[in-house]
C-alpha positions in Angstrom: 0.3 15.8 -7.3 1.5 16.2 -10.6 3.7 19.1 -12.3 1.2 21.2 -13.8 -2.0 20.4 -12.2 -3.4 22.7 -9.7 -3.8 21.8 -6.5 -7.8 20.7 -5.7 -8.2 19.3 -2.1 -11.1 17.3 -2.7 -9.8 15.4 -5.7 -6.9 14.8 -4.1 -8.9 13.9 -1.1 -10.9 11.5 -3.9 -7.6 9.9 -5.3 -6.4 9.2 -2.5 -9.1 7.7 -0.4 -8.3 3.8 -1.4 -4.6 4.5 -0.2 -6.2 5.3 3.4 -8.1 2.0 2.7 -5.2 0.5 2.2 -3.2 1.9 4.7 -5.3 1.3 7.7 -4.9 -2.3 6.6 -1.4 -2.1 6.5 -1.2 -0.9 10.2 -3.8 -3.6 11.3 -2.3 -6.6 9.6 1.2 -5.1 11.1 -1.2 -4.8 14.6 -2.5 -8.6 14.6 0.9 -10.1 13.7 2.8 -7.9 17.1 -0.4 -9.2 19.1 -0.3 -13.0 17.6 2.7 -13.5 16.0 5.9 -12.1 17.1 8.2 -14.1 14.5 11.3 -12.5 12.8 10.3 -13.3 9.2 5.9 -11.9 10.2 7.5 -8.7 11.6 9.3 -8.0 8.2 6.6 -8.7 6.2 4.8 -7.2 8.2 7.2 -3.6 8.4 8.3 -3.6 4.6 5.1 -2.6 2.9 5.0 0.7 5.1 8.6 1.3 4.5 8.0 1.0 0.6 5.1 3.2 1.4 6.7 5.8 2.7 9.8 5.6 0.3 7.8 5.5 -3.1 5.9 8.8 -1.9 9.7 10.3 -1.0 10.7 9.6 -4.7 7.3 10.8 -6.1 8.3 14.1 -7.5 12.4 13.4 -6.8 12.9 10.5 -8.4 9.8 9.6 -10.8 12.1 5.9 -11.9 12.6 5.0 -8.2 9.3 5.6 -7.6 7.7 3.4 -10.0 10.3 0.6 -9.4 9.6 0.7 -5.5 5.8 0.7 -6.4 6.2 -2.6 -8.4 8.6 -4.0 -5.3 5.5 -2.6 -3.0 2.6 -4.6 -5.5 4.4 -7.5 -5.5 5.1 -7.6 -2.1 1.2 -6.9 -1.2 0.7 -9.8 -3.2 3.0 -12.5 -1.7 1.9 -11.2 2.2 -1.8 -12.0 1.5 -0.9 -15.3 0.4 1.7 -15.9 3.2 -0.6 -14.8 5.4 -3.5 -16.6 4.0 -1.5 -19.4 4.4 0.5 -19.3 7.9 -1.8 -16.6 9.8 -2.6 -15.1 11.7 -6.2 -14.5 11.4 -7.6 -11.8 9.9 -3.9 -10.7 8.0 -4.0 -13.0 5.1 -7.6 -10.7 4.3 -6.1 -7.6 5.1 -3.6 -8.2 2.6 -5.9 -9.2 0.1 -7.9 -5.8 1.2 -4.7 -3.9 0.5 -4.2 -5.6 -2.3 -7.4 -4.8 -4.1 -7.4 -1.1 -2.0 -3.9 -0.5 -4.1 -5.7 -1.2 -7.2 -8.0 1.1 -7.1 -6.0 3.4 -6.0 -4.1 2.9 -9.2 -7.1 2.9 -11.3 -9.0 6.3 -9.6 -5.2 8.0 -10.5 -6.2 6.6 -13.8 -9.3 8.3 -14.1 -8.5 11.5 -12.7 -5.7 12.2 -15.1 -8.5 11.2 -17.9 -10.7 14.4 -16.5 
């Protein structure tokens, strides 16, 4: 939420939706690789988009610079793990990435169209 704005659950509800998208394929991805593929370098990959999760929405209203720079870390990082995981498996996480990646997005763009209304 934004300074100024009052608080309206079901648009927040609304710009928020794709991030649940997104998150739920976060945790599955994370899921298959712990079930399939228990490698050092899958488990990070695999960890670190949840961790920048989670920081970027501690920095949201603290820290509005940290948060965008951790958001661009985040996009980028969404980006390399569905082609990694395209590439080197296992199935279905190189599709949840790309999920995640188009999910994030949206997200982006329905903040976007809210702040237009």
């Amino acid at each position: 939420m934004h300074r100024g704005v009052t608080f309206n659950p079901q648009i927040f509800f609304i710009a928020h939706i794709f991030f649940l998208v997104v998150f739920v394929m976060l945790i599955w991805a994370l899921a298959v690789v712990i079930r399939k593929r228990r490698e050092p370098r899958a488990l990070l990959l695999s960890v670190l988009p949840l961790v920048l999760i989670f920081a970027t929405t501690y920095f949201a209203t603290r820290l509005p610079a940290a948060h965008e720079v951790i958001n661009v870390l985040y996009d980028a990082l969404l980006i390399f793990n569905a082609v990694y995981f395209w590439k080197a498996g296992p199935s279905p996480t190189g599709p949840l990435y790309l999920a995640a990646v188009i999910g994030t997005a949206l997200d982006f763009a329905m903040h976007f169209v809210i702040r237009m209304m």
